[in-house]
C-alpha positions as CSV (number, residue, x, y, z in Angstrom):
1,X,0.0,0.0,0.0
2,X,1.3,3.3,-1.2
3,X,2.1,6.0,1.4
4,X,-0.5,8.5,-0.2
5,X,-3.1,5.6,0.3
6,X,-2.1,5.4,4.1
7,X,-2.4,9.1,4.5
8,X,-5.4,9.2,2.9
9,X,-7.5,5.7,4.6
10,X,-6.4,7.7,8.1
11,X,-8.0,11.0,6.9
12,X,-11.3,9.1,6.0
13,X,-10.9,7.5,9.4
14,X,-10.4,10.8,11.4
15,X,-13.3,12.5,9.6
16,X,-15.7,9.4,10.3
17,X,-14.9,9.3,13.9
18,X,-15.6,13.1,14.0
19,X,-18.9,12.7,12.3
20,X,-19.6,9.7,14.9
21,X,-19.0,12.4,17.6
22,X,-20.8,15.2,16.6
23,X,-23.7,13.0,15.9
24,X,-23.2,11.5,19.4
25,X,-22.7,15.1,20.7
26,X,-26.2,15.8,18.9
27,X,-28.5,12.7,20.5
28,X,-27.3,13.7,23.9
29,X,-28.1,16.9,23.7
30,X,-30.7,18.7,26.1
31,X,-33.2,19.8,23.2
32,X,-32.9,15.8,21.7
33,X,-33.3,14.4,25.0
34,X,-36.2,16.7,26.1
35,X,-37.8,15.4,22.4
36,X,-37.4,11.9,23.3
37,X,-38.8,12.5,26.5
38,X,-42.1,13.9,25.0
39,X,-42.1,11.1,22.3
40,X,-42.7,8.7,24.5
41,X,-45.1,10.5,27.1
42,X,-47.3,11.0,23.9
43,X,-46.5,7.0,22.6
44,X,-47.9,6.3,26.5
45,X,-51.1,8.3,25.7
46,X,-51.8,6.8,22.7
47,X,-51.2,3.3,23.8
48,X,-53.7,4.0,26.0
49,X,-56.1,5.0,23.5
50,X,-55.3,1.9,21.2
51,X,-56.6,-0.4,23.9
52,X,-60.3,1.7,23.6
53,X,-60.5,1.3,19.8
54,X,-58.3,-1.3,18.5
55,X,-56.2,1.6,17.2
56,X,-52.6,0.7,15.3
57,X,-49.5,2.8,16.3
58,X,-46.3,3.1,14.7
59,X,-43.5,5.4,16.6
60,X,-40.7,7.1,15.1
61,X,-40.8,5.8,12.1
62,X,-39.2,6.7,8.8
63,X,-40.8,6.9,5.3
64,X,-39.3,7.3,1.9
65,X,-39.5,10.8,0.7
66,X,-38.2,10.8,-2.9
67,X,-34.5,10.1,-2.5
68,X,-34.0,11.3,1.1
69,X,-36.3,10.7,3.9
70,X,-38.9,11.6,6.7
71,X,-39.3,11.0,10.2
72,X,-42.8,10.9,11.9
73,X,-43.2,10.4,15.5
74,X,-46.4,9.1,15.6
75,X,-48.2,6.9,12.7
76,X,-52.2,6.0,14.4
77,X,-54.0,4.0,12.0
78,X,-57.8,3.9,13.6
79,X,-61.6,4.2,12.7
80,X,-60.9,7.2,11.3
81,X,-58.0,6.7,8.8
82,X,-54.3,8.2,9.9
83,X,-53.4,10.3,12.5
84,X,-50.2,12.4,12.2
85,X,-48.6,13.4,15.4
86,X,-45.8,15.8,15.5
87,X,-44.7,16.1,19.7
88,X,-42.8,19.2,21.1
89,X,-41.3,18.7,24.9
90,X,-40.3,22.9,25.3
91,X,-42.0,25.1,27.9
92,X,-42.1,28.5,27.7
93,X,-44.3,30.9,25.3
94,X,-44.5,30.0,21.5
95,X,-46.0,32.9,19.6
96,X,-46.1,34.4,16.1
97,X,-47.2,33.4,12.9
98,X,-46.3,32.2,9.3
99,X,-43.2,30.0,8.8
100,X,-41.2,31.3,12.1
101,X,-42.3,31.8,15.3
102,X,-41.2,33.0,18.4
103,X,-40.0,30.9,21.1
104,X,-39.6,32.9,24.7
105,X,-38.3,31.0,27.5
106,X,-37.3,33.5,30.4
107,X,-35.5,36.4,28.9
108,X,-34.1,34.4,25.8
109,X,-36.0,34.2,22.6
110,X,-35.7,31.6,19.7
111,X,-37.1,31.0,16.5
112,X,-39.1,28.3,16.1
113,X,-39.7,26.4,12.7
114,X,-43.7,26.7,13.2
115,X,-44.2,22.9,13.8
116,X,-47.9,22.9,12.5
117,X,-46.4,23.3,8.5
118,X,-43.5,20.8,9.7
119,X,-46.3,18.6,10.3
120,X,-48.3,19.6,7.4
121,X,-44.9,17.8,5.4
122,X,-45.7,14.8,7.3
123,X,-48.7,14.6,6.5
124,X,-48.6,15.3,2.7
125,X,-45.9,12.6,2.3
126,X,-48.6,10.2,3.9
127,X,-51.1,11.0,1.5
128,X,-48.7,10.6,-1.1
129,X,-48.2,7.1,0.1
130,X,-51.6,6.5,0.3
131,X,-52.5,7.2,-3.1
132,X,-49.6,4.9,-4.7
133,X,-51.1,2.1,-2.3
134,X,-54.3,2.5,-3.9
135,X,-55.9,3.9,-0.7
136,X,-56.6,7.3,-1.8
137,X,-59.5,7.8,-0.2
138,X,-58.5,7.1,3.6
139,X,-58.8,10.4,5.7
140,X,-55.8,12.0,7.3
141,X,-55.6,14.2,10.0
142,X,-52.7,15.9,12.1
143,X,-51.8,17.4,15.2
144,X,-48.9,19.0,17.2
145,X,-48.9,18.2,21.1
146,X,-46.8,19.8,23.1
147,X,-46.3,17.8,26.5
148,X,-44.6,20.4,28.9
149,X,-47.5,21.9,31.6
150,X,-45.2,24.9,31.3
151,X,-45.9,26.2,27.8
152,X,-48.1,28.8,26.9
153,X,-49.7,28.8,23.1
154,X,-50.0,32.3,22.2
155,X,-49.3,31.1,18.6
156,X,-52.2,28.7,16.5
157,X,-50.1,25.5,16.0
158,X,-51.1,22.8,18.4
159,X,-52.5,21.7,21.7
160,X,-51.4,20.6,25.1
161,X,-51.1,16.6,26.0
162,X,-54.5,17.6,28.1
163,X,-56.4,18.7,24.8
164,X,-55.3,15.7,22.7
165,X,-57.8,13.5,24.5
166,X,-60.5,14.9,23.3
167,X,-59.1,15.9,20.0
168,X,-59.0,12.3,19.2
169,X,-62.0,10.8,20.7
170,X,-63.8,13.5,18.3
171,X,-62.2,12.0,14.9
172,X,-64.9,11.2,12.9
173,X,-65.3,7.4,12.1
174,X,-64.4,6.2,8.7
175,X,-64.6,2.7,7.0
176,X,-61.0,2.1,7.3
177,X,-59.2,-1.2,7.6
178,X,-55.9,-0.5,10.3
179,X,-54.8,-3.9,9.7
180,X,-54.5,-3.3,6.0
181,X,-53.2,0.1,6.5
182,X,-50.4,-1.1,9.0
183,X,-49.6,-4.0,7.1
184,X,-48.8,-0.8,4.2
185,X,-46.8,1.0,6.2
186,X,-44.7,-1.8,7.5
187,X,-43.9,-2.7,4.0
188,X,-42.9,0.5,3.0
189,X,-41.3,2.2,6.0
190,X,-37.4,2.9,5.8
191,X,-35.7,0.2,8.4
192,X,-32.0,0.6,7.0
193,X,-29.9,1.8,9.9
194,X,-27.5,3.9,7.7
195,X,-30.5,5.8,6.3
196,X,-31.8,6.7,9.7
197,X,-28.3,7.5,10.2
198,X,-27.9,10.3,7.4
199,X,-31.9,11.6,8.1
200,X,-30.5,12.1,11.6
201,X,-26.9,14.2,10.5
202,X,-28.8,15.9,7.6
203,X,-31.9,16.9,9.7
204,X,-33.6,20.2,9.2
205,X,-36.0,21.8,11.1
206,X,-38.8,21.2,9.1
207,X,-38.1,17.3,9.4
């Protein structure tokens, strides 16, 4: 093996070790672990509400979205067709309107991707599913829960975990076959861990 081939099999090593820490750096980080944490409050809820009405769920999973991909945190598949659940663990005061909003926590303010059009992309990459299986005529519906008591919703994008109850109890019934519909989505969700991988390092904030 030529020297210029050792030099550069060590650079490609270096810069995959640095992309496995920064990636590292970014799971662990408050904001991700704060997600997670809300992810699976709202998983709870709904697990709850799968045992009343023989509801399907499918958490954080991955669909095909042309070449690259998209993360959903919550798939239902019910009596009423498809639920789309985008969850948000911050507290504080979300306000604004249009693409940004305004995140205020204390005296610090953020902008926030406004997650009611991030989860408006979610949901038009379902119906786009839907209509290549063949079941373009299976309502689908969305929402945005935020889980932390401590945020205030000055801003029209969502509801707190409290609301979401009866948000989903009032989804109208449809003649929809979850089975069918899960058996779908399990065929053509993304498993490859490499995939998930790159969708994680290439992430924006509409994702």
């Amino acid at each position: 093996m030529s020297t210029k081939t050792k030099i550069t099999l060590i650079i490609i090593g270096i810069l995959l070790v640095l992309l496995f820490i920064v990636c590292v750096a970014k799971y662990f980080s408050k904001g991700n672990r704060k997600g997670r944490a809300a992810e699976r409050k709202v998983a709870g809820v709904l697990k709850k509400f799968a045992k009343n009405d023989n509801s399907r769920i499918l958490n954080n999973i991955y669909l095909p979205l042309y070449k690259k991909t998209c993360e959903i945190d919550h798939l239902v598949l019910g009596r009423f067709g498809v639920l789309v659940v985008e969850t948000k663990g911050i507290s504080g005061t979300v306000s604004g309107k249009g693409k940004k909003l305004k995140h205020t926590l204390g005296e610090v303010e953020h902008k926030l991707y406004n997650p009611a059009l991030q989860n408006q992309t979610h949901m038009d990459n379902v119906i786009h599913h839907l209509k290549k299986g063949g079941f373009e005529n299976t309502p689908v519906y969305g929402a945005v829960v935020f889980t932390d008591k401590n945020i205030k919703l000055e801003a029209n994008v969502g509801m707190k975990l409290d609301q979401f109850k009866d948000y989903y109890e009032n989804l109208p019934p449809s003649n929809c076959n979850q089975d069918v519909l899960l058996h779908y989505f399990e065929e053509i969700r993304i498993t490859n861990p490499f995939r998930k991988f790159l969708h994680k390092f290439s992430k924006k904030d509409w994702d």
